[in-house]
C-alpha positions as CSV (number, residue, x, y, z in Angstrom):
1,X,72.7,118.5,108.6
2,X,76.2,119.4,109.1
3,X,78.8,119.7,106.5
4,X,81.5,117.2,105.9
5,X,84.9,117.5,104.1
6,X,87.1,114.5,103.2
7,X,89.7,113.7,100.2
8,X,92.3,111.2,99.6
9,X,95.7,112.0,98.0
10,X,97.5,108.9,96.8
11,X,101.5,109.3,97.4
12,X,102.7,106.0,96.2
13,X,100.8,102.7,95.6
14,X,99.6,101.6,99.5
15,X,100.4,104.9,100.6
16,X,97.6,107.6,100.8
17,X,97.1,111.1,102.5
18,X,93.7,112.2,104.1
19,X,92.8,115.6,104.8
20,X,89.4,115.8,106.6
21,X,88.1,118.3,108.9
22,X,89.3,116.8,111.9
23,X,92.7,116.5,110.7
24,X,95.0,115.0,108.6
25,X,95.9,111.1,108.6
26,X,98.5,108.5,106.8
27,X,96.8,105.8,105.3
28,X,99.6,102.2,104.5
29,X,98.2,99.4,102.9
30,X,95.7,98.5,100.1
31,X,92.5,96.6,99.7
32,X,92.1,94.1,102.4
33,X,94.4,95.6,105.1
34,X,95.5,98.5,106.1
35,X,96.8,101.0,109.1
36,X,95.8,104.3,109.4
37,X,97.8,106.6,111.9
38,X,95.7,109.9,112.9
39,X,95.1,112.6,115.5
40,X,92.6,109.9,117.5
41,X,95.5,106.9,117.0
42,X,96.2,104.2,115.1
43,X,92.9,102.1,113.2
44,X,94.1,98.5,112.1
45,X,91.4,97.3,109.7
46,X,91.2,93.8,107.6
47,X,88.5,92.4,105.4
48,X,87.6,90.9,102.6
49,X,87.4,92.9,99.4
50,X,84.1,93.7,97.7
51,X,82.1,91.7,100.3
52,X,81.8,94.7,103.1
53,X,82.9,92.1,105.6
54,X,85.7,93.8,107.8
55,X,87.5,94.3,111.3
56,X,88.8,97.2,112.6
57,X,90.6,97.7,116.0
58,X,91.3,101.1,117.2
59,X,94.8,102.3,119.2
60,X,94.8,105.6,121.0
61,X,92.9,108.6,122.3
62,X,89.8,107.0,124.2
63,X,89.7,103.2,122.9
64,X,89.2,102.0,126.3
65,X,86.4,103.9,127.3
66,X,83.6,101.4,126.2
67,X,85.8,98.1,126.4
68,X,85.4,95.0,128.5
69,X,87.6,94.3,131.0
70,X,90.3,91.2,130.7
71,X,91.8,90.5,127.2
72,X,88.3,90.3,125.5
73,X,85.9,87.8,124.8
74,X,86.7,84.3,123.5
75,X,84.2,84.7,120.4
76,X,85.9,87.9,119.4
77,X,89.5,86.2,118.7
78,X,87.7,83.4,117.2
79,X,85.6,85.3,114.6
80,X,89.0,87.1,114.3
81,X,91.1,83.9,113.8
82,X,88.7,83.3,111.2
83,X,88.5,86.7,108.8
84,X,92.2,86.1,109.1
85,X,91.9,82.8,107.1
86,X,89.8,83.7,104.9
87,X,91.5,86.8,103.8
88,X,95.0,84.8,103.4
89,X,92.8,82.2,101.3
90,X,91.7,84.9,98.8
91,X,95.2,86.5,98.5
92,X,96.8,83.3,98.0
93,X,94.2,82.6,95.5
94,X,94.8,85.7,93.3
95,X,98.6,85.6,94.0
96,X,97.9,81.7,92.6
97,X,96.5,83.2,89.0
């Protein structure tokens, strides 16, 4: 088993530090979406809070390497299209309270 170091730093609210053993990253954003800019790129990732349902898309050093061809598949956008709605739905719902 190998060891693993991590740790968060909080600088402001949505903005966080990480120091892990591959390097250090910048973390933007809060629960439900954020960006983190790294040594391996930039990681977009949106989901729904507290339901482990989430996309991420990866920027940078080898993304392509495993990718299809062509702008992706047509099921893809669509299961995108829709996390997208339903994470707007729950925002505007708590903004609503």
């Amino acid at each position: 088993m190998a060891w693993r170091f991590y740790r968060r730093v909080r600088v402001l609210p949505g903005i966080s530090v990480n120091v892990s053993k591959s390097g250090p990253s910048l973390t933007l954003g809060g629960r439900g979406a954020h960006v983190t800019i790294g040594r391996r790129g930039v990681t977009r990732t949106v989901g729904i809070p507290g339901t482990g349902i989430y996309w991420t898309d990866r920027q940078g050093y080898h993304t392509g390497v495993h990718r299809q061809s062509g702008n992706g598949s047509v099921l893809g956008a669509i299961l995108k299209l829709v996390l997208a709605v339903i994470v707007l739905s729950v925002i505007i719902g708590i903004i609503s309270k």
